[in-house]
C-alpha positions in Angstrom: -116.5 6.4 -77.9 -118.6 8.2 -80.7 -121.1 8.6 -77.5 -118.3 11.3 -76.4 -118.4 13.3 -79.9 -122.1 13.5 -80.0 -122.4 14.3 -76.2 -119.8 17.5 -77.3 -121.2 17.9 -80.4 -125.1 18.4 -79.1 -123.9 20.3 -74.9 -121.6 22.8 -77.3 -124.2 23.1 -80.2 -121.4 22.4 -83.0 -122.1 23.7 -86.4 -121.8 20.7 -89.1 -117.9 22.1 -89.8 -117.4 22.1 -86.0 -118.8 18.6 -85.6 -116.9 17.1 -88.6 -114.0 18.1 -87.8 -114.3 16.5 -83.9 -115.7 13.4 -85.6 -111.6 13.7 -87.8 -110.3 13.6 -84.7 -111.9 10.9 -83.0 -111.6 8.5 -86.4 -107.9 9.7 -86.5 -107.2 8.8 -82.6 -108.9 5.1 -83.7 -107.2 4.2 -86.6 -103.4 6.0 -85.2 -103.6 6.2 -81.9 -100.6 8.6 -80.4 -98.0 6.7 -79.3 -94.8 7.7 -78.0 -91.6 6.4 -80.4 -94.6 5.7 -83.0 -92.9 6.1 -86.7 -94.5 9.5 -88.3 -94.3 7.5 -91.4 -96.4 4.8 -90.2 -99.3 7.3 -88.9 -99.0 9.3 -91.8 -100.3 6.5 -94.3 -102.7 4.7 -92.2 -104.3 8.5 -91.6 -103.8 9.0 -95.7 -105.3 5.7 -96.1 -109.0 7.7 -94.7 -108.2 11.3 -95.6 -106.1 11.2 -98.5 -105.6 15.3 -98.3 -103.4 14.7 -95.2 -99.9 14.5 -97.5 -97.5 15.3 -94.9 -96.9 16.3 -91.1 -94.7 19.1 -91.7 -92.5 18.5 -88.3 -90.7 16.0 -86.9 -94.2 14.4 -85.0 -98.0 13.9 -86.6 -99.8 17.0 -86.3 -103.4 18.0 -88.3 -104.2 21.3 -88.9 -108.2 21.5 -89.4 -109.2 24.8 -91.9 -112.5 26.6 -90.7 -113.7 29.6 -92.2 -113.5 32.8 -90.3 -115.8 33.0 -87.8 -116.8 29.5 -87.9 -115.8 29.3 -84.1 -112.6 27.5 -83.8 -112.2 28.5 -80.2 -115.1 26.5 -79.1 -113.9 23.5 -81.4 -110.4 23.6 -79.2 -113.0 23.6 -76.4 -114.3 20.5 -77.8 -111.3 19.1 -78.5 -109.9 19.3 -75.4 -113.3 17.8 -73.8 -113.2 14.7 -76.0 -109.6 14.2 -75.1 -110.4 14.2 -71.2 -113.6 12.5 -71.6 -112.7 9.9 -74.1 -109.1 9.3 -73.4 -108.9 10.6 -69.7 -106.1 13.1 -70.8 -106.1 16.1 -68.7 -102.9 18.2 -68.9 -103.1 21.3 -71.0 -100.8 23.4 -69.6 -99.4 26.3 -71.7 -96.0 26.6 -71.9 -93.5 29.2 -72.4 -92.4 29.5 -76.0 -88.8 30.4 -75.3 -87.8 28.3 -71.9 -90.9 25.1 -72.3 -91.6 26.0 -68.8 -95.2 24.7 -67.7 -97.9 27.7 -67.0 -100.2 27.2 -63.9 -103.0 25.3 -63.8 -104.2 27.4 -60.5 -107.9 28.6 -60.6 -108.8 25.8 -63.5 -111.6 23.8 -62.9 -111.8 20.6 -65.0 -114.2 19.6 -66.3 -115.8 22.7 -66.6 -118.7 23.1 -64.2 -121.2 23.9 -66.7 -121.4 25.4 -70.4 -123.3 28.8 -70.6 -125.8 30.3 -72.6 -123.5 31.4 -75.1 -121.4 27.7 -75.1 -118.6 28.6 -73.2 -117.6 26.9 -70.1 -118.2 29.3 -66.8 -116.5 27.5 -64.2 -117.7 27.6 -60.3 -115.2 30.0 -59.4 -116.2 32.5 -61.8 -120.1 32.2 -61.0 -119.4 32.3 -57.4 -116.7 35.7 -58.2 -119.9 37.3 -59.9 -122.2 36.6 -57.5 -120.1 38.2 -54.7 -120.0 41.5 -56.5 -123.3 41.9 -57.1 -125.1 43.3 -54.0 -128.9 42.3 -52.9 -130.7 44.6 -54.6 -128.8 43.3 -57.9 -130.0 39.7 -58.3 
């Protein structure tokens, strides 16, 4: 499945951080897998047994917090995130939800995978490129 982080890594141009820190995850997800029931303590020492900074979960379920300098471009790493986890491990439902009821956003309007990643690495889905293309009259292409 390293095929999937340097497929991400080379379509969204990751800087080394950006890269590394996809590369965390994807060693993290094979040596602890997530698991529901799976004992936080369990996950915590076999991660601690490969990144021996990771000292505690700080809630009730393992979580990872990955520090990037400012302006690093931790928007497009969630992007890449978020492609590895549907391309490596088919997982395909990030809705947002409400903070204060957990009500599930819409998903309306999303296009997944992304159609294609732009110039500038972000994903510009179909909709969006057809939505421009409507506006513009024939004199503006």
């Amino acid at each position: 499945m390293k095929r999937h982080v340097n497929a991400i890594a080379g379509r969204l141009s990751l800087r080394p951080p950006q890269r590394d820190s996809l590369e965390i995850l994807h060693r993290i997800w094979e040596i602890a897998p997530p698991r529901n029931g799976a004992d936080p303590a369990a996950v915590l020492e076999a991660i601690r047994g490969e990144y021996p900074s990771v000292t505690d979960f700080e809630w009730e379920f393992p979580s990872l917090c990955f520090a990037l300098a400012t302006g690093l471009g931790k928007t497009r790493l969630v992007g890449a995130f978020i492609s590895y986890l549907y391309l490596a491990h088919g997982i395909g439902n990030f809705e947002e939800t409400d903070s204060k009821s957990g009500a599930g956003g819409s998903q309306e309007g999303i296009e997944w995978p992304p159609a294609r990643v732009g110039r500038g690495g972000g994903a510009i889905p179909s909709a969006a490129k057809r939505s421009r293309r409507s506006r513009m009259g024939p004199t503006d292409s």
